[in-house]
N, C-alpha and C positions, 0 to 999 in steps of 0.2 A: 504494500500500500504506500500510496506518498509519503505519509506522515513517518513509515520507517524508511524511505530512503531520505527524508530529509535530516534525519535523527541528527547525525556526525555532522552536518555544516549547520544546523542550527546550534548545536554545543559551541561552534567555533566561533559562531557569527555573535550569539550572547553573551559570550566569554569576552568580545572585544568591547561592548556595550557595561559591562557589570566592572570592570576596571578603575581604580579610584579616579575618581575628576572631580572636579566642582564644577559649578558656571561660566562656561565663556563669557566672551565678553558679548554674542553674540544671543544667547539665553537669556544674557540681561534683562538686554534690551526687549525680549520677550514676556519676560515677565512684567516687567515697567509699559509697556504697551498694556498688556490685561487692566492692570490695576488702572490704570487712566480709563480706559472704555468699562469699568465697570456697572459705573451709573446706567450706560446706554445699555449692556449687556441684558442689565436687569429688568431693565424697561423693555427689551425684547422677550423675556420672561415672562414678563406681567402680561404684555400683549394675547401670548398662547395658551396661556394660562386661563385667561378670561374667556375664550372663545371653547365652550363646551364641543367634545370629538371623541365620544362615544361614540363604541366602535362602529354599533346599529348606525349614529348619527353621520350618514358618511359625507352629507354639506358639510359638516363641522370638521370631519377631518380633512376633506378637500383643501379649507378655508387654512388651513394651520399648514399642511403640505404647501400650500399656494406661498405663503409668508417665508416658509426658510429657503423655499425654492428660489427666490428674491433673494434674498442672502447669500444664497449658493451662487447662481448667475454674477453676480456684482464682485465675487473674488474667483471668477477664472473657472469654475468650475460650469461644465458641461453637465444641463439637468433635460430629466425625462421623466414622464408621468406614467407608471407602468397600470395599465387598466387589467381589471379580470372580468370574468364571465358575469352577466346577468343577473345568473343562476346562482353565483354566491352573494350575490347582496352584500358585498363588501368596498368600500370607496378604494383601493388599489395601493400604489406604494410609489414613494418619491425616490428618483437616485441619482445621487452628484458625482461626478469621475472626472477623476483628472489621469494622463496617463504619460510616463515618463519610464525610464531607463535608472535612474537615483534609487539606490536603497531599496527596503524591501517595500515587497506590494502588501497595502495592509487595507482589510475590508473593514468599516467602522459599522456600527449596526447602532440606530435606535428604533422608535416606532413612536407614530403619531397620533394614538387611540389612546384612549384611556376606561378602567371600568366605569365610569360615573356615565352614565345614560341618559339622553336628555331628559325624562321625566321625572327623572332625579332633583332634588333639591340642590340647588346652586350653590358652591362656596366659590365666592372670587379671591385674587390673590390679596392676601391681607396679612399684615407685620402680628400677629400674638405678643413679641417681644425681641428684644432689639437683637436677637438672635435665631429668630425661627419664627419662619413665614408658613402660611396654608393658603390653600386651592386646590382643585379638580386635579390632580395629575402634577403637582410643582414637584413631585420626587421620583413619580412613578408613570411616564419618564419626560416629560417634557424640559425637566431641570437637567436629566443628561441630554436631552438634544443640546441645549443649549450650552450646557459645559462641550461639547465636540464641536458645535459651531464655532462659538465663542475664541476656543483653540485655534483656528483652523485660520480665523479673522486673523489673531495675532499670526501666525506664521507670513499668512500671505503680504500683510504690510510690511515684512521686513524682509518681503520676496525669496522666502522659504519654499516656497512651493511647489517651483520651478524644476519641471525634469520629474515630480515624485508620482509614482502612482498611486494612486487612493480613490477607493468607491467609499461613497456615503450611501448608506440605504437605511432607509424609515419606512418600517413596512405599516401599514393602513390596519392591522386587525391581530395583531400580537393580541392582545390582551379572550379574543374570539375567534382564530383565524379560520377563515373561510374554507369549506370542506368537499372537495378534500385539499388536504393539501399537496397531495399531488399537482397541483395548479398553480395552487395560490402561495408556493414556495417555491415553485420549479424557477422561476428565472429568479430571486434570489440566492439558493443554491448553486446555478449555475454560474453567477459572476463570484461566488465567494472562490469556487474554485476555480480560477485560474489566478487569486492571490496566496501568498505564503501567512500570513497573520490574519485575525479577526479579533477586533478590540469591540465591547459591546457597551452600553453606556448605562444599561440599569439602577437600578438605587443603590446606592452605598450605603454599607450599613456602617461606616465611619470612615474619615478622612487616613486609617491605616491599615485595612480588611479589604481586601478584592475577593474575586471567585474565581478558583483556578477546574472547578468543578461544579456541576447542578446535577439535581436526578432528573430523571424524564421522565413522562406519566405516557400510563398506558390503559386500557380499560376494559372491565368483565364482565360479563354478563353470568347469572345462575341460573337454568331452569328446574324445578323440582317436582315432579311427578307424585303421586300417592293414588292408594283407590278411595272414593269417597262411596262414606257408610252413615251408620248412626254411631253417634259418637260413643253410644255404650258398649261397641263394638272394640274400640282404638285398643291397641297393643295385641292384640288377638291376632293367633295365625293367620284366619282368614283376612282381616280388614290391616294390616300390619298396623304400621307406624304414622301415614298420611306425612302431607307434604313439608305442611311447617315444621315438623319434629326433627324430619331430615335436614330440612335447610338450617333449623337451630344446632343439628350436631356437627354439618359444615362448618359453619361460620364460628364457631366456638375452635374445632380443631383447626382451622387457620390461625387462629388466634392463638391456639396452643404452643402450634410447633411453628410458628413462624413470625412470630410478633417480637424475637428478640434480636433479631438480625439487624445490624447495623445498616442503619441507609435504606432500609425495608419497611414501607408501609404499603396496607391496603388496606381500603375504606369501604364499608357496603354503605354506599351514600341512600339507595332506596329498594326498600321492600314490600314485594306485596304478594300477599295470599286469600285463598277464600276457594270459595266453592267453583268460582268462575273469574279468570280475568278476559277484560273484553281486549280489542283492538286498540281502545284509545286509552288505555293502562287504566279503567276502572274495575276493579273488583269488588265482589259479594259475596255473601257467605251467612251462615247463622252460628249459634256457637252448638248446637247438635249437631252438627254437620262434620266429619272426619274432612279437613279439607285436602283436594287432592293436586291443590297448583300452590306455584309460589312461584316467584319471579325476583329476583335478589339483584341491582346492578351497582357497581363499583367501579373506583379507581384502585388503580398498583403502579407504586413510584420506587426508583430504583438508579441506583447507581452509576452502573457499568450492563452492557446488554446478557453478558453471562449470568449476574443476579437476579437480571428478568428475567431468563429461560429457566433457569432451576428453581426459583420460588413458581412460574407455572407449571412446570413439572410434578412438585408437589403439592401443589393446588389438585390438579387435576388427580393424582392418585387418592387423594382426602378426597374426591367427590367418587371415587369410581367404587368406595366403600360404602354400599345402601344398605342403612336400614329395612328393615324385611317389606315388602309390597311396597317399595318404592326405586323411584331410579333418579339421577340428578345428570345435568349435562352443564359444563361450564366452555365459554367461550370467550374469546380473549382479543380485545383491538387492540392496532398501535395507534399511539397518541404520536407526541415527540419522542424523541429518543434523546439520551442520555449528554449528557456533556463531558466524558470521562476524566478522571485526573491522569495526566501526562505527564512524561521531562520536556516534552517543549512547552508544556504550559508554568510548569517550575521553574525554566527559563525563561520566560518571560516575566514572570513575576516578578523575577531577580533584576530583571529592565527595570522595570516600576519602581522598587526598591531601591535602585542607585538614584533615581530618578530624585525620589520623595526626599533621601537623605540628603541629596546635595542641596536640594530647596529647602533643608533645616525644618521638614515638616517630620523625621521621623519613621523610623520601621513601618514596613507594611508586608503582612503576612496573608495567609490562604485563609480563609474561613470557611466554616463547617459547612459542606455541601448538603448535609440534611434539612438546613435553615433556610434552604433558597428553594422555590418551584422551579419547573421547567421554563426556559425561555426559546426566543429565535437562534440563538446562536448555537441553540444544541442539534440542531437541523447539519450545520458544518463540520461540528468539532471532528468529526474524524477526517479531515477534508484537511485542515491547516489549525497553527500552533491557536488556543484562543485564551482570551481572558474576560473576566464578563465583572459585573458590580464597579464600573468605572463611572459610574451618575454623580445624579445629584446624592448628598446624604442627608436620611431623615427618617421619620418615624409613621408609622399608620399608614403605608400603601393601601390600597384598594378599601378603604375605608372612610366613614364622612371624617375631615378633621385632618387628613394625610397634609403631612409638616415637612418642612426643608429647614436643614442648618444651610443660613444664610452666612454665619460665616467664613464656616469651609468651603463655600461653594467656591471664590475668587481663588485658592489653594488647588481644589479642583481642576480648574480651565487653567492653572497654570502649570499644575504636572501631567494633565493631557496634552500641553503643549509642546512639554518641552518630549514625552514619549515620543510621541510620534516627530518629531525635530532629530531625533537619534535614530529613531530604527528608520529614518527616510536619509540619512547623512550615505 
């Protein structure tokens, strides 16, 4: 696979990058540019921030795509408005490229959607305290577009830019994406792979914590058969066990033998049983009634893709064990897939890390991949080195009330600036 033949020249190529330095003189001046543009920065913030782009809402996200596209076009970069089908009801994906021969090729990823819905009650961007802002999406992720733009602004004024390849893509439905996504990731996918890195701009969960790893979700389905009787019948030869008994002795031995696995969860988010389930998932039943259906569906979040085949493995042998007069069937989707921990994601981190140090912001280490959901970037990671939680930092994602440290954020756009200033030298 690429990622093992690039192994040996990414060791070499990181090894040149992770060697003591400080600031050029030409970093400086980078950084002294952010801090001057950060009033306007902010004010570019508040702007997208304000304009609701839920995901459903896809004027909104168009309107917010339309705005950095504008910012994109104005520093040299070549933009295109990638449309999808119809049929997925989703407003599509914005992508800025520039393409050069300089340093490595590095795909950046945010996304333009956010969970807040239009029917949702509106927070606009507003100060709580002289340290942490809230609104619709200011962490999750509109605060890292804008910490990647922001960057991107300082490099190009000090005409850094020149000669580097770099895709920006903000996909339109991260937070719901349009299904399948055999579609509606296919031409993302395909431009990540023809770069060597993918830097992802999601929330940070502090100004010294990135993600050198995520799990992926994937999804199940349980069907649970029984014979239905009268219920003074239940446990008896003839009428066995019925359906919910079985699905209660499932869902318990998943939980038995498999709930302690590191990085391993699975969720029966909804259940239903009874005498009869209809077509449009209502069911009925009496409590006389031996019921003979049950319908069980979940999520399963995981690691590495060998931890999702072996916990389905033993999913499925716990289901193939029936209680008497009954039989169960499990069936298994893929969601996203995984974002694995790697050495080239270890080396890069080590990027980041010289990075942060020399900017006197301090150690930045991997955080715990069980603390993150699935993102866009786990669509690549076996494709090129990646790194993901380079956002804004703050607290309450997808929730009313979701906060931004406003004042790491200006520390932020100024170690994304100078990362990508390195790995594009």
């Amino acid at each position: 696979m690429k990622k093992i033949v690039l192994t040996a020249s990414f060791l070499a190529l990181f090894g040149n990058f992770t060697k003591a330095q400080k600031l050029n003189s030409t970093e400086k001046k980078i950084v002294d540019y952010i801090n001057q543009q950060m009033p306007q920065t902010e004010q570019l913030l508040k702007k997208i921030v304000n304009i609701n782009s839920g995901t459903m809402n896809t004027e909104g996200v168009r309107e917010v795509g339309g705005i950095l596209r504008k910012e994109f076009d104005e520093i040299g970069f070549k933009t295109e408005w990638i449309s999808l089908p119809d049929s997925l009801n989703r407003a599509g994906h914005l992508v800025a490229e520039r393409k050069g021969n300089q340093g490595k090729k590095v795909f950046l990823i945010g996304h333009l959607d956010t969970v807040f819905e239009k029917a949702m009650t509106f927070t606009p961007y507003t100060y709580l305290n002289d340290s942490t802002v809230t609104g619709q999406g200011v962490n999750d992720m509109k605060g890292g577009d804008i910490v990647l733009l922001a960057a991107l602004k300082a490099l190009h004024q000090n005409g850094l830019l020149e000669n580097t390849s770099l895709t920006a893509y903000f996909t339109g439905d991260e937070e719901s994406a349009g299904r399948p996504t055999s579609i509606s990731r296919k031409d993302f996918i395909e431009r990540a792979q023809k770069n060597e890195i993918a830097l992802a701009f999601e929330t940070a969960v502090n100004l010294n914590t990135v993600a050198t790893a995520r799990r992926g979700a994937s999804g199940w389905k349980l069907n649970v058969k029984g014979v239905m009787g009268h219920s003074s019948t239940i446990f008896s030869q003839q009428a066995g066990y019925g359906a919910i008994y079985e699905a209660a002795r499932i869902l318990n031995e998943f939980r038995e033998k498999l709930s302690t696995e590191k990085y391993l969860t699975f969720n029966p988010g909804l259940i239903m049983g009874g005498s009869e389930i209809n077509n449009n998932n209502e069911t009925i039943g009496k409590d006389n009634i031996i019921s003979p259906r049950v319908m069980v569906s979940g999520d399963l979040r995981f690691l590495t893709e060998t931890q999702k085949e072996n916990a389905r493995l033993k999913m499925k042998e716990i289901v193939a064990q029936s209680l008497n007069k009954t039989k169960a069937e499990i069936v298994f989707s893929d969601g996203i897939p995984a974002m694995e921990p790697t050495p080239q994601n270890e080396q890069l981190l080590a990027v980041v890390n010289k990075v942060s140090l020399d900017l006197g912001f301090g150690e930045v280490k991997a955080g715990d991949p069980g603390s993150r959901g699935a993102g866009d970037i786990s669509y690549i990671a076996k494709y090129v080195a990646c790194l993901d939680g380079l956002g804004a930092s703050g607290k309450g994602a997808h929730a009313p009330g979701e906060t931004m440290n406003i004042k790491e954020f200006p520390k932020l756009v100024q170690r994304t600036a100078l990362l990508i200033y390195r790995l594009t030298r």
